[in-house]
PDB file of N, H, CA, C and O in Angstrom:
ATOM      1  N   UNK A   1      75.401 -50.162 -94.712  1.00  0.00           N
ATOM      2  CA  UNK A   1      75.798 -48.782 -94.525  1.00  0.00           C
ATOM      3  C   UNK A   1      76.295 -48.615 -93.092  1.00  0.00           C
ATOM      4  O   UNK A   1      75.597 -49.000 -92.154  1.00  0.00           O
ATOM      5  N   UNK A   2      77.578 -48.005 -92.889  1.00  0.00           N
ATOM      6  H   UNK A   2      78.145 -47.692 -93.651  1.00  0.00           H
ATOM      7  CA  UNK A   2      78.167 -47.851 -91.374  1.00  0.00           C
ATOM      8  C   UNK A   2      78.088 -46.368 -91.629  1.00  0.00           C
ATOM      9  O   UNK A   2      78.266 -45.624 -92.594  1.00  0.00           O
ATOM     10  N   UNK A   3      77.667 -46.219 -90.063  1.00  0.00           N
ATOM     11  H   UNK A   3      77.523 -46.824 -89.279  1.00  0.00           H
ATOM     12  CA  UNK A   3      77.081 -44.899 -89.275  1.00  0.00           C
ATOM     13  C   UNK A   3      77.895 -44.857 -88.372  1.00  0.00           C
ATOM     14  O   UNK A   3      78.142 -45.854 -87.693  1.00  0.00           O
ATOM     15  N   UNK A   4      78.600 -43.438 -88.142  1.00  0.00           N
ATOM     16  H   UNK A   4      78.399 -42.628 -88.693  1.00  0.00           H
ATOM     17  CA  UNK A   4      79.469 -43.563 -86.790  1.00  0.00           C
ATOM     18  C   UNK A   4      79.553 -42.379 -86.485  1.00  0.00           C
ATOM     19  O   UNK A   4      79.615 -41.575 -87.415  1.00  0.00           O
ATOM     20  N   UNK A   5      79.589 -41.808 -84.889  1.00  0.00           N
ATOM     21  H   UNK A   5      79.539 -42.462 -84.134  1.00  0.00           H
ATOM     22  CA  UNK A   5      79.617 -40.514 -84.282  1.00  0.00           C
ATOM     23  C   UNK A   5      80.622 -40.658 -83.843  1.00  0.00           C
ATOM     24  O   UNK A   5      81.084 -41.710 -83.401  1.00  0.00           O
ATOM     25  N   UNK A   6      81.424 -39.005 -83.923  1.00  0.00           N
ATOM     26  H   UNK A   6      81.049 -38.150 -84.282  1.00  0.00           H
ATOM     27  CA  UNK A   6      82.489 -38.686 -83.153  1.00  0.00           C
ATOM     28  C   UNK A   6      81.881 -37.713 -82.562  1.00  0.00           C
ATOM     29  O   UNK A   6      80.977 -36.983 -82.966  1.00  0.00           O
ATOM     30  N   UNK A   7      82.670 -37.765 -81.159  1.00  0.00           N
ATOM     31  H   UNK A   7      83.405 -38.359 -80.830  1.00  0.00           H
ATOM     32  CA  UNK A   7      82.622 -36.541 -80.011  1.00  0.00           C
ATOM     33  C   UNK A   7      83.325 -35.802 -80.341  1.00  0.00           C
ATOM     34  O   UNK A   7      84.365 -36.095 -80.931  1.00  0.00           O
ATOM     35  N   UNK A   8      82.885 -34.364 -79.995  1.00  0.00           N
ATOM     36  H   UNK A   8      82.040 -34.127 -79.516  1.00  0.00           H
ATOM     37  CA  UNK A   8      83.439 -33.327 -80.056  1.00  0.00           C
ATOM     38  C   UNK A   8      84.430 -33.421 -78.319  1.00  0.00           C
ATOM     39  O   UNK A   8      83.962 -34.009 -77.344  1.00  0.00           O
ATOM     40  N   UNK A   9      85.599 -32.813 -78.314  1.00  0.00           N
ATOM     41  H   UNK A   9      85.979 -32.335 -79.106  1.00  0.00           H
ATOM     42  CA  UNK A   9      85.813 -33.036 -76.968  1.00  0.00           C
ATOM     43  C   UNK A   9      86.773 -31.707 -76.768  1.00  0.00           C
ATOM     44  O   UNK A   9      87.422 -31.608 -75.727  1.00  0.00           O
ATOM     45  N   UNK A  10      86.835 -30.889 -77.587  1.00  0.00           N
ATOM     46  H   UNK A  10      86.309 -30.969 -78.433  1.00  0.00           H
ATOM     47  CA  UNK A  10      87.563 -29.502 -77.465  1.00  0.00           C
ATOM     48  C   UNK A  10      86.748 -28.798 -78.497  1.00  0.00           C
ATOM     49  O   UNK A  10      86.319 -29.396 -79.484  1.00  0.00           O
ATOM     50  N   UNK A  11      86.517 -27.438 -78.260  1.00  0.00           N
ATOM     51  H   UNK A  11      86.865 -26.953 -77.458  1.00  0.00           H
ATOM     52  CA  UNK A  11      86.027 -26.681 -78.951  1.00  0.00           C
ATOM     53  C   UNK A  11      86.771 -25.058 -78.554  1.00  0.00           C
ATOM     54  O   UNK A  11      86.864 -24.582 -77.423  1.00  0.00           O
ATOM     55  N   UNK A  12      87.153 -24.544 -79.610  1.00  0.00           N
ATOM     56  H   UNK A  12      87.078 -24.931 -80.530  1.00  0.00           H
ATOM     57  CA  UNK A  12      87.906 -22.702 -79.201  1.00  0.00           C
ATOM     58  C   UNK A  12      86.574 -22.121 -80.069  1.00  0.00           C
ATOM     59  O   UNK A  12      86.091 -22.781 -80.990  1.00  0.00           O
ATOM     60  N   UNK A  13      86.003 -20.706 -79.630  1.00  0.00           N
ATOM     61  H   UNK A  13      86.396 -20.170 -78.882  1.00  0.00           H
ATOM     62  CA  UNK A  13      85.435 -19.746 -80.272  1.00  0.00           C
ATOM     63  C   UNK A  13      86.037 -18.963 -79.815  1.00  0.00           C
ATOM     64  O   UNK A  13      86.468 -18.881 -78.665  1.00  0.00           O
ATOM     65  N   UNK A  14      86.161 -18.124 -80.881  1.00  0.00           N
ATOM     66  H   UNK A  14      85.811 -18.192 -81.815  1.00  0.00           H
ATOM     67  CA  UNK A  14      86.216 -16.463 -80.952  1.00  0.00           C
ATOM     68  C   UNK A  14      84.791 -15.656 -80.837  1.00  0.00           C
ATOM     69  O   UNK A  14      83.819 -15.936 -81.539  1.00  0.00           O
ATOM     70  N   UNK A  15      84.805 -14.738 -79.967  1.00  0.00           N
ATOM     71  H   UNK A  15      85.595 -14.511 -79.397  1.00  0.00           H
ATOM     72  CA  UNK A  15      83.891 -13.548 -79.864  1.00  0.00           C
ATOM     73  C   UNK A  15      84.524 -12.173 -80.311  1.00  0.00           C
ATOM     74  O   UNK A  15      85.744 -12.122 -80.151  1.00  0.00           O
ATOM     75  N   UNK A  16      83.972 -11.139 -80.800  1.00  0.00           N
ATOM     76  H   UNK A  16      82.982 -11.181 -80.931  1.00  0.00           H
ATOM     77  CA  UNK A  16      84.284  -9.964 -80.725  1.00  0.00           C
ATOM     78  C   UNK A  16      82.914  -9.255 -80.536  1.00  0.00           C
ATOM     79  O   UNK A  16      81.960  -9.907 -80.961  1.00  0.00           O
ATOM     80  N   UNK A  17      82.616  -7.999 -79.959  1.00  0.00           N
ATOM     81  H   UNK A  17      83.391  -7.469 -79.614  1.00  0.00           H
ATOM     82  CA  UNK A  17      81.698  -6.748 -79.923  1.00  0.00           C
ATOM     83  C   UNK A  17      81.998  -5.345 -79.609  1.00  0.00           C
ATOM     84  O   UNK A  17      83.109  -5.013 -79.196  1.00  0.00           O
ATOM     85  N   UNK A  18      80.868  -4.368 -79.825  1.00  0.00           N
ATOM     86  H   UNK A  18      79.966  -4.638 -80.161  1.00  0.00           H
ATOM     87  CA  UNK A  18      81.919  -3.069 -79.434  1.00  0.00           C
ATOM     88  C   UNK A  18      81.276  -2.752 -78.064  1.00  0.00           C
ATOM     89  O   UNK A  18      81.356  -1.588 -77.671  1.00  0.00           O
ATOM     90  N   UNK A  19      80.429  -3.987 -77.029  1.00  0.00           N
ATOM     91  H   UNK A  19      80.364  -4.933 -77.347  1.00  0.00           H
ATOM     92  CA  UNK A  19      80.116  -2.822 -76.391  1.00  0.00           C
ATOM     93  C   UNK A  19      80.645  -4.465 -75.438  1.00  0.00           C
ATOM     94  O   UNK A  19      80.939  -5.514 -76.010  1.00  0.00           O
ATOM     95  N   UNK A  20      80.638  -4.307 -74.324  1.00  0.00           N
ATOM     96  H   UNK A  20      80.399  -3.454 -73.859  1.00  0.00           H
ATOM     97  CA  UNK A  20      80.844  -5.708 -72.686  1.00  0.00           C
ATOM     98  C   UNK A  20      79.585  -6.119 -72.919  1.00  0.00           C
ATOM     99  O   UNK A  20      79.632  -7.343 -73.041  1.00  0.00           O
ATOM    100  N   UNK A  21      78.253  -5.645 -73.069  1.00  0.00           N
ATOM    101  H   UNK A  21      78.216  -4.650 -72.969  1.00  0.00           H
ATOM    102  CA  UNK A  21      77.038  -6.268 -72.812  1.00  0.00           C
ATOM    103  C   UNK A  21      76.555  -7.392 -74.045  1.00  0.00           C
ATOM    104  O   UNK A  21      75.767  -8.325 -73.888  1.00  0.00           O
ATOM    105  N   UNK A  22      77.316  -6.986 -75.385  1.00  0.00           N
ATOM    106  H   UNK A  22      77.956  -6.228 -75.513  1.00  0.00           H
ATOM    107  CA  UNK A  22      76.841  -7.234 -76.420  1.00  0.00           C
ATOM    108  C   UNK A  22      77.553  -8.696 -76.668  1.00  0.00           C
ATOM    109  O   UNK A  22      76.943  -9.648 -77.156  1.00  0.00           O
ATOM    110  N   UNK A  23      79.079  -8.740 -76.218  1.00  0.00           N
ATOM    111  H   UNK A  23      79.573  -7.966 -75.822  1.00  0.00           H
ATOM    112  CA  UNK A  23      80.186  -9.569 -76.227  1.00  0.00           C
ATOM    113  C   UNK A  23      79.398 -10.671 -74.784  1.00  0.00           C
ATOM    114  O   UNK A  23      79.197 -11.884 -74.854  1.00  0.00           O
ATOM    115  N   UNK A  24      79.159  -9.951 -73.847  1.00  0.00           N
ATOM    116  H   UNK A  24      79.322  -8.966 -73.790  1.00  0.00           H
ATOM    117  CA  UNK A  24      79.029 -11.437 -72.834  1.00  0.00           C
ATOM    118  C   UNK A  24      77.368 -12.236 -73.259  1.00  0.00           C
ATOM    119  O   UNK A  24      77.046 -13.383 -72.948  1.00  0.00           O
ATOM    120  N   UNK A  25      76.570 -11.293 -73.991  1.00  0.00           N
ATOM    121  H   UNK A  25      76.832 -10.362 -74.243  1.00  0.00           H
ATOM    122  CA  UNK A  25      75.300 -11.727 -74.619  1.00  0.00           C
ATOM    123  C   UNK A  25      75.938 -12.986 -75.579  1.00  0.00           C
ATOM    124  O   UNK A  25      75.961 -14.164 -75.223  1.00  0.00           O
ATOM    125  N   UNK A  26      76.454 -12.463 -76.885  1.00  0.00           N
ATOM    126  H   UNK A  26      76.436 -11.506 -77.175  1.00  0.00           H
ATOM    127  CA  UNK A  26      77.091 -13.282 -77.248  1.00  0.00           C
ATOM    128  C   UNK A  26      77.328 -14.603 -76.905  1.00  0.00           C
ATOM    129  O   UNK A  26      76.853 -15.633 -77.382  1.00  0.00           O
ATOM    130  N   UNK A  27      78.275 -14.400 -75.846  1.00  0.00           N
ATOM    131  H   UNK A  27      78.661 -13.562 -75.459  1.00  0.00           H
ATOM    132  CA  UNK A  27      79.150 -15.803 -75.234  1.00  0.00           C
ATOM    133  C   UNK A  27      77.836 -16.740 -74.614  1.00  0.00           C
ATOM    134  O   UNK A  27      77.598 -17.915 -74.894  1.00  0.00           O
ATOM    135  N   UNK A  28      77.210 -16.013 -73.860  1.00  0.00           N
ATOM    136  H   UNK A  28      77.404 -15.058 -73.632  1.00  0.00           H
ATOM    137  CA  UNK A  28      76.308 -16.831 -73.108  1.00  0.00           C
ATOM    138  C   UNK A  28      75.179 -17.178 -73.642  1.00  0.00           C
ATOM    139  O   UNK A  28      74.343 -17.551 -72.820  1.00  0.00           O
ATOM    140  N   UNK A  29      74.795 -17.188 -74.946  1.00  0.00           N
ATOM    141  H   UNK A  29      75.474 -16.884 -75.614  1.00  0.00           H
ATOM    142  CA  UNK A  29      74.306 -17.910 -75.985  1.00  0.00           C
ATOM    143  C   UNK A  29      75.075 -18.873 -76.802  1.00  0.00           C
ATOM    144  O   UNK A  29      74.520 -19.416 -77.758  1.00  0.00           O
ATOM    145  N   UNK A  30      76.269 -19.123 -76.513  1.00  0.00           N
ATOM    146  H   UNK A  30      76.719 -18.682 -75.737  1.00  0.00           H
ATOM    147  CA  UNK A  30      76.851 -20.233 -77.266  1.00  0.00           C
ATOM    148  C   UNK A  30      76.951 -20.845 -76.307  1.00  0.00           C
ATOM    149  O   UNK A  30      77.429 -21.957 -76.530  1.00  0.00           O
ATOM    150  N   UNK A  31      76.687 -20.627 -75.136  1.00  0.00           N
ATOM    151  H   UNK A  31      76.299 -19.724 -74.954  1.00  0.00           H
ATOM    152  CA  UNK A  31      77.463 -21.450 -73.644  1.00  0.00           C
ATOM    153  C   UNK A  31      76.197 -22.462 -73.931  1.00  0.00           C
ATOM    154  O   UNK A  31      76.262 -23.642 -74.276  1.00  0.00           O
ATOM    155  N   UNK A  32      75.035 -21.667 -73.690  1.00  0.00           N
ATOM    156  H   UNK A  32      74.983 -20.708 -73.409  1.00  0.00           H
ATOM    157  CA  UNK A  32      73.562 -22.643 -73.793  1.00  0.00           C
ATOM    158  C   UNK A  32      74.043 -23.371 -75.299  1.00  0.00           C
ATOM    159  O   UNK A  32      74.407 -24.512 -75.014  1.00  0.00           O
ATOM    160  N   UNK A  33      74.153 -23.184 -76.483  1.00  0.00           N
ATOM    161  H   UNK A  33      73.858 -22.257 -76.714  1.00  0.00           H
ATOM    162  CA  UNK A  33      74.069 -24.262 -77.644  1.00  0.00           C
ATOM    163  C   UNK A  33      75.032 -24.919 -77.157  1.00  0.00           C
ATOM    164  O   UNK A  33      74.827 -26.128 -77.268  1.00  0.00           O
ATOM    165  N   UNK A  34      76.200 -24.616 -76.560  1.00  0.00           N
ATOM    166  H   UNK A  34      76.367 -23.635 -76.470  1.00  0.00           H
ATOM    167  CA  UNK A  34      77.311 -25.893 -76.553  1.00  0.00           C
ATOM    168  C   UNK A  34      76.848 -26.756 -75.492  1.00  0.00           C
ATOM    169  O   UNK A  34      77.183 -27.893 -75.824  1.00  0.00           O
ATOM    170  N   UNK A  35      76.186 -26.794 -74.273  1.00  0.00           N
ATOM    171  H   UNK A  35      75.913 -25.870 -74.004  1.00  0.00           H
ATOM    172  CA  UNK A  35      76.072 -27.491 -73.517  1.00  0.00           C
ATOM    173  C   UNK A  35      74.961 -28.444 -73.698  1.00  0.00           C
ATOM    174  O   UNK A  35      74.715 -29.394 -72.955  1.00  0.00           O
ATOM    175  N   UNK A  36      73.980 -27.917 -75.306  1.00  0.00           N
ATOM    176  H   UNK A  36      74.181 -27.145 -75.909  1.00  0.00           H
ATOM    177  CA  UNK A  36      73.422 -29.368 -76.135  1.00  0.00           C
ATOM    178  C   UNK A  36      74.214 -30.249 -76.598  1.00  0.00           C
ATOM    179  O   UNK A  36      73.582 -31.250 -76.937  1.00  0.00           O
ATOM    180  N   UNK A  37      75.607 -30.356 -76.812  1.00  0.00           N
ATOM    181  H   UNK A  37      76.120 -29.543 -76.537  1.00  0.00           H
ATOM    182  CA  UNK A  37      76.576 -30.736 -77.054  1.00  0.00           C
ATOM    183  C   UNK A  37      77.292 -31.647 -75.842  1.00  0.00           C
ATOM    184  O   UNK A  37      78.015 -32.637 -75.957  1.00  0.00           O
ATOM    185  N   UNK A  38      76.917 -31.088 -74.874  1.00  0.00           N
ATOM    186  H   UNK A  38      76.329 -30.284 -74.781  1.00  0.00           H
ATOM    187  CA  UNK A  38      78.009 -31.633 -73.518  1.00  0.00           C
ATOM    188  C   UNK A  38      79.321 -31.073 -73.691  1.00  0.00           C
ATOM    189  O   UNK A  38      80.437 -31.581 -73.804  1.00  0.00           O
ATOM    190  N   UNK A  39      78.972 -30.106 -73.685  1.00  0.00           N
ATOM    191  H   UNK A  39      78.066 -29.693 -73.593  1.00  0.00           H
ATOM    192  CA  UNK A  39      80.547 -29.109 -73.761  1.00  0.00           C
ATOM    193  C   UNK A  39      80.559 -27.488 -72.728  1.00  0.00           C
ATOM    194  O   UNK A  39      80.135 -26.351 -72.933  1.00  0.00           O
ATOM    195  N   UNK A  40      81.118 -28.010 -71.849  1.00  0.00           N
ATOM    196  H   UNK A  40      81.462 -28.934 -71.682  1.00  0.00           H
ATOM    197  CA  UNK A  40      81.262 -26.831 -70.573  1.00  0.00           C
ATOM    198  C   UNK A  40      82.790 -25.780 -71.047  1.00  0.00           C
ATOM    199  O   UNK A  40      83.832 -26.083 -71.629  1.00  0.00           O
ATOM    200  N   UNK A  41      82.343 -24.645 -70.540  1.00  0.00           N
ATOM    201  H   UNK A  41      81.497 -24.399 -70.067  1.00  0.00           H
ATOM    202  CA  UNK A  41      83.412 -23.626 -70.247  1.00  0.00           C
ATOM    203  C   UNK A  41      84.968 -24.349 -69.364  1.00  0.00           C
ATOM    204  O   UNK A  41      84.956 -24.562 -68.152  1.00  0.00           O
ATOM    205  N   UNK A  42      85.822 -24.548 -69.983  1.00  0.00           N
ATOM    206  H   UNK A  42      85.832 -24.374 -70.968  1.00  0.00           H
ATOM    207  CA  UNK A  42      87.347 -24.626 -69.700  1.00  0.00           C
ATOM    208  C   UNK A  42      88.199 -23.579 -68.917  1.00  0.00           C
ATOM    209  O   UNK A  42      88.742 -23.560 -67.812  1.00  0.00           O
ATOM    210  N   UNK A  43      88.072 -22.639 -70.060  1.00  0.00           N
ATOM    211  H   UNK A  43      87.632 -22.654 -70.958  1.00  0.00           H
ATOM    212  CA  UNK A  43      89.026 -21.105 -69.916  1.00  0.00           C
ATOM    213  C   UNK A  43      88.272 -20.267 -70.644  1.00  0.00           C
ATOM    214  O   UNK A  43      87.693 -20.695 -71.642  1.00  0.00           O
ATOM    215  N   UNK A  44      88.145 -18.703 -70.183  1.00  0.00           N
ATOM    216  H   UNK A  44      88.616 -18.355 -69.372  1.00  0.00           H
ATOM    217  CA  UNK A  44      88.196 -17.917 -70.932  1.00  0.00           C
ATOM    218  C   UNK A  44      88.957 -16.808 -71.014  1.00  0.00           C
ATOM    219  O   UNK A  44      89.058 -16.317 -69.889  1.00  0.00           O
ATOM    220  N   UNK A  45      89.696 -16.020 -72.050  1.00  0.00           N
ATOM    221  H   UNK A  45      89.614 -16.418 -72.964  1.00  0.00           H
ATOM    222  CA  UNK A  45      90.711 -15.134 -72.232  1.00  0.00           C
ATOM    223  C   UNK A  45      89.821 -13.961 -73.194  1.00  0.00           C
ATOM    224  O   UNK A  45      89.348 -14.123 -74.319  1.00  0.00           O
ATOM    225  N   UNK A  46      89.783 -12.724 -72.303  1.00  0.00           N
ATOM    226  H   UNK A  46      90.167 -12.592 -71.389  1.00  0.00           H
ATOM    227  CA  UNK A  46      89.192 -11.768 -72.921  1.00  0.00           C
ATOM    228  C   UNK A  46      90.641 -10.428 -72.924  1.00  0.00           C
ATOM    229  O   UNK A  46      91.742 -10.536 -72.382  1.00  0.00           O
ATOM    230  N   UNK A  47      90.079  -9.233 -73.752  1.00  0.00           N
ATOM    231  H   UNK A  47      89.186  -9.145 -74.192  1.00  0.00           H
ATOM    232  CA  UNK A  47      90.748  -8.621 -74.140  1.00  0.00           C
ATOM    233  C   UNK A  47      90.127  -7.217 -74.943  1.00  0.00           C
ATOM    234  O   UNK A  47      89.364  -7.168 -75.908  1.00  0.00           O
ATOM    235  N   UNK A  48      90.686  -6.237 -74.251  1.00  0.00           N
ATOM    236  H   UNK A  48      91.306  -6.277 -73.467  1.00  0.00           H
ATOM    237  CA  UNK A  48      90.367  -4.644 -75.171  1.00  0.00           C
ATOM    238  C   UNK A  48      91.235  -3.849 -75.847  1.00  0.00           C
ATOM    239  O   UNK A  48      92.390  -3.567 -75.528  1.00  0.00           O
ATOM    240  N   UNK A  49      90.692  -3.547 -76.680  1.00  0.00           N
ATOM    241  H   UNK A  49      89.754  -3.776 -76.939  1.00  0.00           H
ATOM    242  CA  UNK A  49      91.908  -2.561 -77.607  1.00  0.00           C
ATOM    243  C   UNK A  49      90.953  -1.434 -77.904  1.00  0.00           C
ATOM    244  O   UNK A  49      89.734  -1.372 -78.061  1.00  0.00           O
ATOM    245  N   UNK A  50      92.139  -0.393 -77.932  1.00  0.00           N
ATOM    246  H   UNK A  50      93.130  -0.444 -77.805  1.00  0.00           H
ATOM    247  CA  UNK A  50      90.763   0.779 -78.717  1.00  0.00           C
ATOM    248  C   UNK A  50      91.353   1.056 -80.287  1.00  0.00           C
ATOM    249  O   UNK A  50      92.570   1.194 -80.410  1.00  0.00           O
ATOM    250  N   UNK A  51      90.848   1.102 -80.979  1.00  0.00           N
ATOM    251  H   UNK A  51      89.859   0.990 -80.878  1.00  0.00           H
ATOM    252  CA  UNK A  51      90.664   1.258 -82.748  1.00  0.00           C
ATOM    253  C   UNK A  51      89.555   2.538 -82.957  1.00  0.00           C
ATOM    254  O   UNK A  51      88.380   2.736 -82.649  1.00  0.00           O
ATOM    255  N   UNK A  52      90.533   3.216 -83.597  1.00  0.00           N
ATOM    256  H   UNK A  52      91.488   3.055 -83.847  1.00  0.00           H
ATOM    257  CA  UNK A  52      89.683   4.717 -84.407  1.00  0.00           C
ATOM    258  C   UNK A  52      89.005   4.702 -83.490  1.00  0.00           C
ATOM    259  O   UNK A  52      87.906   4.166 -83.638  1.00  0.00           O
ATOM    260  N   UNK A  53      89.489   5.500 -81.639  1.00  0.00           N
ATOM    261  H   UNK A  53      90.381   5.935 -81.519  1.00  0.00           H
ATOM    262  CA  UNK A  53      88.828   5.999 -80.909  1.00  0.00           C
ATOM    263  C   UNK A  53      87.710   5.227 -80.064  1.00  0.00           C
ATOM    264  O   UNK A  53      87.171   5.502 -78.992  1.00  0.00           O
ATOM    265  N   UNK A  54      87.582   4.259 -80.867  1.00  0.00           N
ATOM    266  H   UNK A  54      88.020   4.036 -81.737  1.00  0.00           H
ATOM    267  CA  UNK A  54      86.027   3.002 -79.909  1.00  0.00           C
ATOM    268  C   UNK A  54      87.427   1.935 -79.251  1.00  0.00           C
ATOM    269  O   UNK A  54      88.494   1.486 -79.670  1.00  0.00           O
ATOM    270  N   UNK A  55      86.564   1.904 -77.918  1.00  0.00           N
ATOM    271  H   UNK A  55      85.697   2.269 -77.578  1.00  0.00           H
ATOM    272  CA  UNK A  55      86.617   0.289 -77.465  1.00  0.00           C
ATOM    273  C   UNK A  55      86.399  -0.824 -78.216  1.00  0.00           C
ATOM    274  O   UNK A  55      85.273  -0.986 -78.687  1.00  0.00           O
ATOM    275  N   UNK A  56      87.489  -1.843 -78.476  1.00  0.00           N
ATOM    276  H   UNK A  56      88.404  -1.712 -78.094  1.00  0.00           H
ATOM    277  CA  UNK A  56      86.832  -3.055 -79.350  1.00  0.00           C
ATOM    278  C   UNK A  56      86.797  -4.155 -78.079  1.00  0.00           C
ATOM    279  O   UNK A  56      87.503  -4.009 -77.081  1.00  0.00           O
ATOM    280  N   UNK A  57      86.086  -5.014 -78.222  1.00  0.00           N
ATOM    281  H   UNK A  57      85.513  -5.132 -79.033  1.00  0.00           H
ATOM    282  CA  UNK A  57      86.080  -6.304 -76.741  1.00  0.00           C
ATOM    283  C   UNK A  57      85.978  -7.228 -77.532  1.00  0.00           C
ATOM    284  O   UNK A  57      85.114  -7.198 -78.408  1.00  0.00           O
ATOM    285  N   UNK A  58      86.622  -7.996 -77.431  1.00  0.00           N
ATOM    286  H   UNK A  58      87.324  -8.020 -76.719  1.00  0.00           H
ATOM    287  CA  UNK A  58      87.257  -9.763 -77.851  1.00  0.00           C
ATOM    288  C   UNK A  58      87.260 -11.040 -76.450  1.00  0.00           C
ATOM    289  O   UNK A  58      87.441 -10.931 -75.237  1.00  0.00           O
ATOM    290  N   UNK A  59      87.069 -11.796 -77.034  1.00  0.00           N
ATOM    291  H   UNK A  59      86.922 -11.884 -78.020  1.00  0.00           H
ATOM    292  CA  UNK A  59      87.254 -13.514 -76.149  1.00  0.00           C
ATOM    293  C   UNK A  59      87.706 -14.466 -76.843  1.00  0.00           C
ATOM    294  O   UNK A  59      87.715 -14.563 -78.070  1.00  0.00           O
ATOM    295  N   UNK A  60      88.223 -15.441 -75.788  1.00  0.00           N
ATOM    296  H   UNK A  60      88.216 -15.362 -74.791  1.00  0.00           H
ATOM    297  CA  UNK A  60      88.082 -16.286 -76.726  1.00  0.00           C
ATOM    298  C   UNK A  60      87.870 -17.478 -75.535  1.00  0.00           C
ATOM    299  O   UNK A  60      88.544 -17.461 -74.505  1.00  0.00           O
ATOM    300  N   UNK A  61      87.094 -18.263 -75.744  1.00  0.00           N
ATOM    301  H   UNK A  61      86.547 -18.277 -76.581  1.00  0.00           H
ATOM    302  CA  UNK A  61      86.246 -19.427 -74.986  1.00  0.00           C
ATOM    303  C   UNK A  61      86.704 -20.404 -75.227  1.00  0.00           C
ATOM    304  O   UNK A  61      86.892 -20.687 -76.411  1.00  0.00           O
ATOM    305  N   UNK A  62      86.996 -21.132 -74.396  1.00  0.00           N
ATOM    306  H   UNK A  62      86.844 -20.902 -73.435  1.00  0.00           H
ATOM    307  CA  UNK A  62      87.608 -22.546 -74.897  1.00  0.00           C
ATOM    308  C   UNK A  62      86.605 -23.620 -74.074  1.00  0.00           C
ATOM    309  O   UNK A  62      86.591 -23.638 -72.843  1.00  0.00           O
ATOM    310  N   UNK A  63      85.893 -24.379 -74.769  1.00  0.00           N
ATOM    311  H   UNK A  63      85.904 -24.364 -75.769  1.00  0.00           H
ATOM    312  CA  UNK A  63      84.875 -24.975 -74.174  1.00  0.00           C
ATOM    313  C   UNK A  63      85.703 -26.890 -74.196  1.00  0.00           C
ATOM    314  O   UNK A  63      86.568 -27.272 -74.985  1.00  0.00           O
ATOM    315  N   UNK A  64      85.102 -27.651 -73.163  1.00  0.00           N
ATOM    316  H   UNK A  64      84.400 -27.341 -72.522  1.00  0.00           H
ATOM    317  CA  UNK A  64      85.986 -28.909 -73.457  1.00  0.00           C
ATOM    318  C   UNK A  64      84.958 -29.805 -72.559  1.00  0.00           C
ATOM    319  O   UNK A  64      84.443 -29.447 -71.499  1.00  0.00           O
ATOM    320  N   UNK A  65      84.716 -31.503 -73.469  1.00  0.00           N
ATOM    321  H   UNK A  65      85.135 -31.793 -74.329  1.00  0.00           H
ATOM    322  CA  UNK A  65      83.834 -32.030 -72.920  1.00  0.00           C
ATOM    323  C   UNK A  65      84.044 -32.612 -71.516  1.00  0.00           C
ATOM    324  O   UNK A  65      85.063 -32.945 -70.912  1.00  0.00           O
ATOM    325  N   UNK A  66      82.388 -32.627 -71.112  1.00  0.00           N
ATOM    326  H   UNK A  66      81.560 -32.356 -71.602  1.00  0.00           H
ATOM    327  CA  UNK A  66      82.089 -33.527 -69.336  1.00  0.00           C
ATOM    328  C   UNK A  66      82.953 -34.469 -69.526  1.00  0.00           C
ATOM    329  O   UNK A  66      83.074 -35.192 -70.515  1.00  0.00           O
ATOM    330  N   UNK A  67      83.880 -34.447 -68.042  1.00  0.00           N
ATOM    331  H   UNK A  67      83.782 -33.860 -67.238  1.00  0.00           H
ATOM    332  CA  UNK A  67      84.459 -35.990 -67.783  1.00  0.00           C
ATOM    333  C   UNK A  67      83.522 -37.186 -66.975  1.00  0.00           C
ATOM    334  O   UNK A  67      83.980 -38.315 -66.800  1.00  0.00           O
TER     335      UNK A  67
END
């Protein structure tokens, strides 16, 4: 039986929330699971729109492995 691991070595998530506190909570709970991984913050690209009167808050994280 052959067993073989691949590295992850790019990873994109999407976030969305309606409030900044709820969205960077979010993120910085995947930051901790990805870095069980060996996968650090790259870039991040955030973004607001308002919809039916609310603030919506979006990201998107691009995490990429230790050199």
């Amino acid at each position: 039986m052959n067993f073989g691991l691949d590295l992850i070595k790019d990873k994109i998530e999407f976030f969305e929330a309606l409030s900044l506190e709820e969205l960077e909570k979010k993120i910085s709970q995947q930051i901790e699971n990805n870095q069980a991984l060996l996968l650090r913050v790259h870039s991040v690209s955030h973004q607001t729109a308002v919809i039916d009167g609310r603030i919506h808050y979006s990201a998107v994280v691009h995490f990429k492995a230790e050199s």
